[in-house]
NURO-866255 format. One record per atom (N, C-alpha, C): x, y, z; residue in one letter. Coordinates in steps of 0.2 Angstrom, whole numbers, plus 2048, in hexadecimal, padded with zeros to 3 digits. Atoms other than C-alpha are relative to their C-alpha. Example, Ala and Ser with C-alpha at 12.3 -4.5 7.8 and 13.67 -1.06 7.14 Angstrom:
<vextors>
8047FA800a/83E7EA827a/804806800a/7FC7FA7FFs/8447FB824s/7FC805803s/
</vextors>
This chain:
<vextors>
8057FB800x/11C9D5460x/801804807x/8017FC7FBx/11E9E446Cx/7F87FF803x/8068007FCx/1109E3479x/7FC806801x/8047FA800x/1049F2479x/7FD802806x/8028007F9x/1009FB488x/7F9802800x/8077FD802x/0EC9FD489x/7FF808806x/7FF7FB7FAx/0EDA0849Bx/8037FC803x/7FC8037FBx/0F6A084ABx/7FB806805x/8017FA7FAx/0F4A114BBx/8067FE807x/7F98017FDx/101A134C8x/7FA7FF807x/8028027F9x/0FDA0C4DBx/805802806x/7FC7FF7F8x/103A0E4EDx/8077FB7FFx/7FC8047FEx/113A044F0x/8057FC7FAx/7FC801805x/11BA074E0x/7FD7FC7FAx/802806801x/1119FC4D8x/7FB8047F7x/8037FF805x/10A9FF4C4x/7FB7F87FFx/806807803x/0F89F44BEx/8018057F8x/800800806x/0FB9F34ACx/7FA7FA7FCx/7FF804805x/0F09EE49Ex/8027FE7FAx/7FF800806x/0F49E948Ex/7FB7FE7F8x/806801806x/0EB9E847Dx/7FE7F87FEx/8018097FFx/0EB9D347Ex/7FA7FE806x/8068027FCx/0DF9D648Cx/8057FE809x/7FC8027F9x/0EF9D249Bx/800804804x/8017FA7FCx/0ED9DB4A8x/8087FD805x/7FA8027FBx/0FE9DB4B6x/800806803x/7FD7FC7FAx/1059E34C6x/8078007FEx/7FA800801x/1179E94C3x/803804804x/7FE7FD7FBx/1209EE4D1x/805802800x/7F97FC801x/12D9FC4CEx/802801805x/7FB7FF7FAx/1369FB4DFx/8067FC7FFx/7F6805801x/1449EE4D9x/8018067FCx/7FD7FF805x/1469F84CBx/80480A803x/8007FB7FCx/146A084D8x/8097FE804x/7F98037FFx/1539FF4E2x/8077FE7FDx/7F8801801x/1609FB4D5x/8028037FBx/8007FD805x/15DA064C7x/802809803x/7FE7FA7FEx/165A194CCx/7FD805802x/8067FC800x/15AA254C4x/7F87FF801x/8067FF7FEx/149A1C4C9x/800802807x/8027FD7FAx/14EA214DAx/7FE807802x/8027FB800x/147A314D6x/7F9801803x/8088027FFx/135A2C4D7x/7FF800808x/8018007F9x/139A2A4EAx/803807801x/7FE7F77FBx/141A3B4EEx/7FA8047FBx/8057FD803x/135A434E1x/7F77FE7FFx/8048057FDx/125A3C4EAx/7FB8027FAx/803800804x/11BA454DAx/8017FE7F9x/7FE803808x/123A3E4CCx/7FC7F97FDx/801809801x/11DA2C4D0x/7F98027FBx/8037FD803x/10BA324CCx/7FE8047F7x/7FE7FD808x/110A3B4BBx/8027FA7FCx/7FD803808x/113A2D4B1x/7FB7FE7FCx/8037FE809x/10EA2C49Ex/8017FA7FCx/7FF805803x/10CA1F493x/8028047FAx/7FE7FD804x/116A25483x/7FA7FD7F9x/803802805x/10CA26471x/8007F97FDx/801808803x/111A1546Ax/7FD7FB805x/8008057FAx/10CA0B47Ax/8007FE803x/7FC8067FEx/118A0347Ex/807803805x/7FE7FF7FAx/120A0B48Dx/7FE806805x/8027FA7FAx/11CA1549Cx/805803801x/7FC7FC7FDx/126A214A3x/7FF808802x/7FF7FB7FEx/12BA304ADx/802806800x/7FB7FD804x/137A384A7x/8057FF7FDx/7FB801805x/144A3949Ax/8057FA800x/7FE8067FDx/14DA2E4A6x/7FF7F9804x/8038047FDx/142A224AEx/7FA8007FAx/808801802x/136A184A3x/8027F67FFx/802808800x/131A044A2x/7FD7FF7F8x/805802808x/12E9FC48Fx/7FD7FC802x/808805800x/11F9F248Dx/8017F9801x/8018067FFx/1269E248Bx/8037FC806x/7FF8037FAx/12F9E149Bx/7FB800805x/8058037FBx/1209E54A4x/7FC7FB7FDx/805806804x/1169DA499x/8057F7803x/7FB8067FEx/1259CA49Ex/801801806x/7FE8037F7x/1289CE4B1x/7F9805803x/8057FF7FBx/1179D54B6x/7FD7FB802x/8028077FFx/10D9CB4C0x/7F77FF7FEx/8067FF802x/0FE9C74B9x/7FA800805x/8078007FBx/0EC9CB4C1x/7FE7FD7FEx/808803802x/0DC9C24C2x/7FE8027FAx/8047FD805x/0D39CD4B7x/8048037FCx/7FC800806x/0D89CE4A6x/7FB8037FBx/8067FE804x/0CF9D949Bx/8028007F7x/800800804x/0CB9D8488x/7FF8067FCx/
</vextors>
């Protein structure tokens, strides 16, 4: 089962807090993926992009543009879970 995104909000230091609909709450920090990945070093030269990201209709990924976006289940397997976890 794909994991469903409930919300997110973006942070300082590149860093997404994602809900999910299971109540998991995680920190996911898009600077590796900034470092090895081509077109997310966009987000660093286009200091307003980072801000602009959208979770698409089904859920199940965030993204910025047509070339940069994260599916659900990778943040959902390498975020790192918080404290608080909501229902």
């Amino acid at each position: 089962m794909i994991p469903r995104i409930k919300s997110f909000e973006t942070n300082d230091n590149w860093k997404l807090t994602i809900v999910f609909d299971d109540g998991l709450c995680v920190s996911y920090d898009v600077k590796n993926d900034i470092d090895n990945i081509d077109d997310f070093k966009t987000l660093i030269s286009d200091t307003n992009l980072w801000n602009m990201a959208q979770l698409d209709t089904s859920r199940t990924c965030i993204y910025w543009n047509d070339r940069i976006d994260l599916p659900s289940d990778i943040l959902y397997e390498y975020g790192v879970p918080l404290s608080q976890n909501y229902k």
